[in-house]
N, C-alpha and C positions, 0 to 999 in steps of 0.2 A: 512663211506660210503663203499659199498660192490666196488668194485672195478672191472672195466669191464673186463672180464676173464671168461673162465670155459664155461660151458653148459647151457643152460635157456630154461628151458619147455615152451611153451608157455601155456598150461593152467596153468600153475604159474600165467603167468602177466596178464590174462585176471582178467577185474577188477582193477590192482590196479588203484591207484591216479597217475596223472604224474603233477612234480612240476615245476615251470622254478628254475633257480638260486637262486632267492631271496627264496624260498620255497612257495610262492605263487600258490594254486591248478590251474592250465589247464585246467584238465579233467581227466576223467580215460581213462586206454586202453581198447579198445575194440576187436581189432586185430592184426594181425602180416600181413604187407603185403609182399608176395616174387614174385616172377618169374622162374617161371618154366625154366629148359636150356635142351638141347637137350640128349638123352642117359642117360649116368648114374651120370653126372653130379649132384651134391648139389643147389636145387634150392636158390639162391642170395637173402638174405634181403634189401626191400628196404625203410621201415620202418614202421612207427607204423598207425594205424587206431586211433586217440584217440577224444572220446565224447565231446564234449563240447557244453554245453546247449540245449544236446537233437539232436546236428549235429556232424556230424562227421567231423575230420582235418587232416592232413596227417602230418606226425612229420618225418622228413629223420631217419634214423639209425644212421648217423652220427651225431644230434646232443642229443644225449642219452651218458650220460657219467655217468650213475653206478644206484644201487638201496640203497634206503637209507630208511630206519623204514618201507621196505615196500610199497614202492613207489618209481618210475621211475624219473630219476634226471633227465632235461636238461640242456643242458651249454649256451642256450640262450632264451630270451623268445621273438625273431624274428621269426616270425611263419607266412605261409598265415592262414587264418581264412576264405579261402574258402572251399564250405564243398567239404569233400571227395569225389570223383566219381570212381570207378573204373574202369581200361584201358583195354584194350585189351592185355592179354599177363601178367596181374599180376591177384595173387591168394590170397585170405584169408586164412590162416591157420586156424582157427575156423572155422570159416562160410563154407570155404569150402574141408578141406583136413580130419577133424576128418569125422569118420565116413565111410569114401574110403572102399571098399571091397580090396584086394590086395593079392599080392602073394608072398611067399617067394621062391628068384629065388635058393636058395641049395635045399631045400623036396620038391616045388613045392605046398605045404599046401597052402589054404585060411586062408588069415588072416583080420582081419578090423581094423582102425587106430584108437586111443585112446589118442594120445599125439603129440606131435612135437615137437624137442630141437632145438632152432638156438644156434650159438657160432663161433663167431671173431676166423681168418683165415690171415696168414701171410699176408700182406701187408694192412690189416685193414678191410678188405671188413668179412661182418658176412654172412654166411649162412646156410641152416637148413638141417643140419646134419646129424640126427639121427630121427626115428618114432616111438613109441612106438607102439606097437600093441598086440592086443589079438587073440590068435592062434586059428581058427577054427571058427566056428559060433555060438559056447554056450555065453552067459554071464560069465558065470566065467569059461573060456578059460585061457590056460597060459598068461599076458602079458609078453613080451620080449620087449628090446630096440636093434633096429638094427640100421646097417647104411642105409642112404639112398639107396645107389646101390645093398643092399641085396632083395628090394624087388620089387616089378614092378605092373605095373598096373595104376598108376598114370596119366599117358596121356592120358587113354583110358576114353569115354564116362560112364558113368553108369545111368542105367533107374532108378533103386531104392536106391538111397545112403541110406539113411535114415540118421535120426537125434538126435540119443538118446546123442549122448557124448557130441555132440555141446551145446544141454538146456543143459545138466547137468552144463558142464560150467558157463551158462548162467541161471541158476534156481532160484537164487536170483534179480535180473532182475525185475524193476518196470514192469507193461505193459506197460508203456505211452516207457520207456527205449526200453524192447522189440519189439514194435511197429516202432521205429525207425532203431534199427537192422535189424528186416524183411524189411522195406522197402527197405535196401538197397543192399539185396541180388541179388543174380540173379532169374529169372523166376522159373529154373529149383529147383536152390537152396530153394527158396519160398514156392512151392508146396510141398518140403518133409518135411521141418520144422512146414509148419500148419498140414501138417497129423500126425505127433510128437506129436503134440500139445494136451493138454486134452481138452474137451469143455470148461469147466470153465476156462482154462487158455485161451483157444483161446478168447473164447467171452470176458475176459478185455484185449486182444489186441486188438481184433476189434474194441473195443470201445474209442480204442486213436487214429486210423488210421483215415484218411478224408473217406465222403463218397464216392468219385473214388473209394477207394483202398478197401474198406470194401464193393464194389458193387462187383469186380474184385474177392475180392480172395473169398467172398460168392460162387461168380458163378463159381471157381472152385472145386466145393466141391459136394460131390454127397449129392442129395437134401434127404435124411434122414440125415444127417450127420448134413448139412446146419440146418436143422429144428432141430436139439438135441443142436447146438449152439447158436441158436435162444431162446430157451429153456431155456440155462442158461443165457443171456445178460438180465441187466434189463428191463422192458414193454418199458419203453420211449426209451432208446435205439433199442429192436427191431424193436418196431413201425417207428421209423426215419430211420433204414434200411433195412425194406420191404416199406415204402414209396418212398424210391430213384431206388424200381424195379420197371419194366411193373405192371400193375394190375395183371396178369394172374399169371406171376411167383410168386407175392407176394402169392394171393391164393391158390397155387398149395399148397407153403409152410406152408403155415397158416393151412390144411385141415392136413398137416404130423405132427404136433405140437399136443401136448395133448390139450384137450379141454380147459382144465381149464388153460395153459399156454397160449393158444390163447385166450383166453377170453379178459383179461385184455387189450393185444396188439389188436386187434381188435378193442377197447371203444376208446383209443388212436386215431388210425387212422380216426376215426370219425372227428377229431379236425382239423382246418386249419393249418398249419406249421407256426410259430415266433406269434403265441398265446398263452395264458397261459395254454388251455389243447393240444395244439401240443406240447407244454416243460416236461408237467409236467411229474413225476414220479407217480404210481400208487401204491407205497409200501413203503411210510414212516412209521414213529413208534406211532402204534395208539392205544392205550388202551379205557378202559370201566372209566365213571367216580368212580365206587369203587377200582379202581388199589389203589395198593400204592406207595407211592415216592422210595420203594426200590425195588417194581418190574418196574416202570420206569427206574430207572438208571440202572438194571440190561438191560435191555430192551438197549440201548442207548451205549451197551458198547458192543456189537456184531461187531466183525471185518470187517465184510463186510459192515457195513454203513459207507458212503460219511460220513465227519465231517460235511455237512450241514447239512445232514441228521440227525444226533447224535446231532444235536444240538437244537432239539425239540420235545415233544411227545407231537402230538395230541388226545383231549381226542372227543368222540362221545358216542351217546348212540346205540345199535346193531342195526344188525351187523359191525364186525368191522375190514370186507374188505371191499374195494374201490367197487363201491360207499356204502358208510358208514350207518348208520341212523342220526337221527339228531348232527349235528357238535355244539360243548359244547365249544371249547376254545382250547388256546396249553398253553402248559407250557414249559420255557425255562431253557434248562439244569443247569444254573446258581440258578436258583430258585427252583431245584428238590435238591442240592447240600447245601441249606442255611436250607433243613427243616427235618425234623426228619424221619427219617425210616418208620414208621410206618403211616404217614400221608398222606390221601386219594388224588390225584391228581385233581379231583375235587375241595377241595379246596384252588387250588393255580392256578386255571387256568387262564391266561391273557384272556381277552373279547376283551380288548381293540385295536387289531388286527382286521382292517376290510380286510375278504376274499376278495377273485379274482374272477371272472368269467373268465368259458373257453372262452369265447371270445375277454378277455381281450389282446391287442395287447403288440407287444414287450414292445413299449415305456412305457405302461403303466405297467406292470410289472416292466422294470428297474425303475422308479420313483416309484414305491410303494416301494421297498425296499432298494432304497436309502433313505427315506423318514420318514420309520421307525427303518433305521440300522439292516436290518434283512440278514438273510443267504437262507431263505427260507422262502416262504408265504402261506398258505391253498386255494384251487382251492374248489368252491363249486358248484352246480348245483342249478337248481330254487327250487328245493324241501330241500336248504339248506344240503344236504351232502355233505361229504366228497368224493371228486373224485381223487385226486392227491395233488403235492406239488410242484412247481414250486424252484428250489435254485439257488443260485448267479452263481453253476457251469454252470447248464444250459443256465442263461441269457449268461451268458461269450460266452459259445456255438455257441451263435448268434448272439451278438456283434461283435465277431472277427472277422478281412477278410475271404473269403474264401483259405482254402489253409494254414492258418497260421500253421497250424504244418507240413508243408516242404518248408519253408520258413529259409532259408541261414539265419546265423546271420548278424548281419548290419556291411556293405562293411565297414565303415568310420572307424570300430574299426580292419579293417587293418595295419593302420598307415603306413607312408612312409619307415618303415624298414623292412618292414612282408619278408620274404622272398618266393620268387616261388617256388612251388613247379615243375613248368616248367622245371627254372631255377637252380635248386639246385638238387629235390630228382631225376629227370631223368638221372643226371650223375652220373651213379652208381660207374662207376670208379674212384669216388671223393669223395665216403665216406669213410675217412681211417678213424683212431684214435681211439675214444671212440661208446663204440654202448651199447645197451641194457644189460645188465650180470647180473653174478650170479651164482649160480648152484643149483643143485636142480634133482628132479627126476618124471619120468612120472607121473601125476597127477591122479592118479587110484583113 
């Protein structure tokens, strides 16, 4: 075990695993939280942000006792398991100190922060020492590591921090992960990390968020922007959030979208909500009955399809966008996988699958495919096409309470020894001994 001592970047630990004693995973970290102190003081660790199941917990400093294969050791696994909220008067080293415009108080230069070292301080207390920074305003500016007191700026408001060094940290990051990160930012913080954002990464954040939060931070986004992220979210996705605006806003948006982007989203919103064409998707994987089984599975092996999705091609006769011409059958991945390459999908298509209609209600979608073990079911019109596809993610979608993705883990698995964070990480002056360590150098 690395032994607590030395200097610790924090974009080091962002990410790892934190274990308790037994080696049993927690969570990973997510941040470093400190407290800013008055003047040129070293702002004070008071401990970690760490993930767990999608929420966040507060782990003190004090019970961090070394890093081992790369992963944060704790010396107890007495923890509250309420989630994190953050106070008035503490800071996120990620979330919100990379990225600081700032100054060096010797040349007076503009610098911006790119890193942050904590590191354990006589009588036990750890705190965050040193800044890595990049000298001037280029990308590839000098980095230097200074002490805290050499540079200034820090207490002052900033209208545009921006957020390139915070994602890069954070670029491996699920969305449903990232989604949760942003939630729990501040307003300010919020608004410069979606503008950070590329459309395509933003639209699968959006698309883990509740719709509150995905009305909220749409609405603050200037509406070409909004309508280019609209653009990249899937149809069914859009369409479920331009149905949660005014009519008028939705429109406004829908006329800035390309024709042919709106299109699709537009057939959607024709559909009631917790029906099988207000679920469905508009862009499953659909071939012609001459395909063959290896342009199938090549078809089904595209990153971006949902594993419900990849786990069927449906076959139609033209055309063969939503809505389709007459629907022929699906074939299931399992059975594109048992037949020879060169073998027409046509004939291997299951019949035996009776379609949905869009008006088919929740219940009756979740019984159809619990019914036939399916991940996904074929949505058809009277004229027998193909209109969409309804998957198990979606029914999920609507099954769940409302709200369940910021919903605290369950109180009970507190247990009578959790400890407060009230009670324990508040008194700073009681975290001596063991804290985070390592060493290590700015994370450039």
């Amino acid at each position: 075990m690395t032994a607590v001592s030395g200097r610790m970047f924090c974009r080091r630990l962002a990410g790892l695993l934190v274990l308790d004693p037994n080696g049993d995973v927690v969570g990973r970290l997510r941040d470093v939280v400190v407290m800013l102190r008055p003047g040129s003081q070293p702002p004070r660790v008071l401990g970690l942000a760490v993930e767990v199941q999608r929420h966040p917990i507060f782990v003190p400093i004090g019970r961090v006792t070394g890093v081992e294969s790369g992963a944060v050791v704790l010396s107890s696994a007495r923890l509250s398991w309420r989630r994190f909220a953050q106070r008035p008067g503490e800071t996120l080293v990620l979330g919100e100190l990379l990225d600081r415009q700032v100054t060096l108080v010797a040349t007076g230069a503009p610098a911006t922060v790119v890193d942050a070292a904590i590191e354990q301080v006589r009588g036990g207390d750890w705190v965050l020492d040193h800044v890595a920074v990049r000298i001037g305003r280029r990308r590839r500016g000098e980095i230097r590591t200074v002490s805290w007191a050499e540079v200034t700026g820090f207490s002052l408001p900033e209208e545009d921090q921006g957020a390139a060094n915070m994602l890069e940290v954070f670029e491996k990051l699920r969305p449903a992960d990232l989604a949760a990160l942003l939630r729990d930012l501040s307003d300010k913080r919020r608004v410069e990390v979606t503008a950070a954002l590329d459309d395509e990464r933003l639209a699968d954040v959006l698309e883990e968020l509740s719709e509150d939060e995905q009305v909220e931070l749409l609405g603050g986004l200037a509406d070409e922007r909004a309508a280019d992220v609209l653009e990249a979210m899937g149809p069914d996705d859009a369409a479920d959030l331009l149905g949660d605006l005014p009519a008028g806003d939705a429109e406004r948006l829908l006329r800035l979208m390309e024709p042919w982007e709106a299109a699709p989203v537009r057939r959607l919103l024709v559909y009631p909500d917790r029906t099988a064409g207000g679920m469905m998707t508009s862009e499953p994987v659909i071939l012609g009955p001459n395909a063959t089984v290896a342009e199938a599975i090549a078809r089904i092996r595209a990153p971006e399809l949902s594993p419900a999705l990849a786990a069927q091609v449906y076959v139609v006769r033209p055309p063969f966008e939503t809505p389709t011409g007459r629907y022929l059958g699906l074939v299931h991945f399992q059975r594109l996988l048992r037949e020879p390459p060169g073998a027409l999908v046509s004939g291997v298509v299951d019949v035996g699958i009776t379609p949905l209609r869009p008006e088919a209600s929740l219940q009756e979608v979740t019984r159809h495919l619990a019914s036939y073990n399916l991940v996904a079911v074929p949505v058809l019109d009277d004229g027998a096409r193909l209109v969409g596809v309804v998957t198990v993610d979606d029914v999920l979608d609507h099954l769940l309470p409302p709200g369940w993705r910021e919903h605290d883990l369950d109180p009970d698995t507190t247990g009578p020894d959790a400890t407060s964070r009230d009670a324990t990480s508040r008194n700073v002056t009681s975290l001596g001994g063991s804290g985070a360590g390592g060493s290590g150098a700015a994370g450039t």
